[in-house]
C-alpha positions in Angstrom: -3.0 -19.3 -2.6 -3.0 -17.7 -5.8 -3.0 -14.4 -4.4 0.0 -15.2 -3.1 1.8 -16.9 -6.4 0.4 -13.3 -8.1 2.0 -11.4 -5.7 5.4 -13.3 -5.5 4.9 -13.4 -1.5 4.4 -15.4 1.3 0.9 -16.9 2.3 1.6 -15.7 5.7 2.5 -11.6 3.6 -1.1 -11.9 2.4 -2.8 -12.9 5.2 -0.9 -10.0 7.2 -1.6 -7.4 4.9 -5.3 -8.2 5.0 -5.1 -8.3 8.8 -3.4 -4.7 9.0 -5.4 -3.0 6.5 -8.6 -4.3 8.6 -7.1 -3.5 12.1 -5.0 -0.1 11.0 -1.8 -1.5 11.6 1.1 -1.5 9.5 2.4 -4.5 8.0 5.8 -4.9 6.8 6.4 -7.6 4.2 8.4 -10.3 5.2 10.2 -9.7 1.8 10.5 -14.0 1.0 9.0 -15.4 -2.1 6.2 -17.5 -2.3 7.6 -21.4 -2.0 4.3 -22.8 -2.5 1.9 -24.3 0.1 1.1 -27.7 1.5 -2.6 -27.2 0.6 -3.3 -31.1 2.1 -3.5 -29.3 5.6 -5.7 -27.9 7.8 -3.5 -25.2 9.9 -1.8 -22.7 8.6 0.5 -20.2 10.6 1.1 -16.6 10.3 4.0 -14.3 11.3 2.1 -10.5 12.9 3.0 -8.0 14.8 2.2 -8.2 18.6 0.4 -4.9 18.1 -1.8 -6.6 15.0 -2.2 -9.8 17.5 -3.6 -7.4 20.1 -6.4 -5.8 18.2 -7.1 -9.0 16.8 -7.5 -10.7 20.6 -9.3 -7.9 21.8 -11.8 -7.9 18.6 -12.5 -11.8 19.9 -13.1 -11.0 23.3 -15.8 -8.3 22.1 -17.1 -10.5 19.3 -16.9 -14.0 21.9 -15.3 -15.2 18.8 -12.3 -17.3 18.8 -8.7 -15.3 17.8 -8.5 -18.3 15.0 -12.4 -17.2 13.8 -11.8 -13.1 13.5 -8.5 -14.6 11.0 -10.6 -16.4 9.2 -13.6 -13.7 9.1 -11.3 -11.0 8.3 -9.9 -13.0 5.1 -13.7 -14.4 4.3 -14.7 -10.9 4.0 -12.0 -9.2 1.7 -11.9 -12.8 -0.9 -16.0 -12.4 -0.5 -16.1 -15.9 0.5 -18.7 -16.9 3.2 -17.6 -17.5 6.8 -19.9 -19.3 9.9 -17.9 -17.6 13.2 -17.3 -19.8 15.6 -17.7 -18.9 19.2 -15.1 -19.4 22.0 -16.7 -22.8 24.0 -18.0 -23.9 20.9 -16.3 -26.7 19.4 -16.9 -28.0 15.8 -16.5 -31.9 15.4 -14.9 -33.0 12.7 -16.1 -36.5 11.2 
């Protein structure tokens, strides 16, 4: 979040930008400010290019990753936060 509020963009900017660099594709900033973020939430959506959606579905197909998992992996690794992968059939429960 903060990242965001530094840069004067959307979380959704970040979270692209991170996403291309990783994958090699270009990402285009959306060019909105930052509005702040409903942090009380567990979902978050981003805007990507179908191209940058591609390499990240086929990344979870060679990983057996979840799409949702590689996201989060991908933004784990560049904060240097930790990440546990979560593998497609495996569900987490929530209590």
């Amino acid at each position: 979040f903060e990242e965001a509020v530094r840069r004067e963009v959307t979380m959704s900017d970040v979270v692209g930008s991170v996403l291309g660099e990783r994958f090699g594709v270009p990402y285009v900033l959306s060019g909105e400010k930052s509005i702040g973020v409903d942090l009380d939430g567990d979902q978050f959506r981003i805007r990507i290019p179908s191209a940058l959606g591609q390499k990240i579905w086929r990344e979870s197909r060679k990983t057996g990753e979840t799409e949702s998992s590689v996201v989060l992996g991908t933004i784990a690794a560049h904060f240097d936060l930790l990440h546990e992968p979560v593998k497609k059939g495996r569900r987490r429960v929530v209590a």
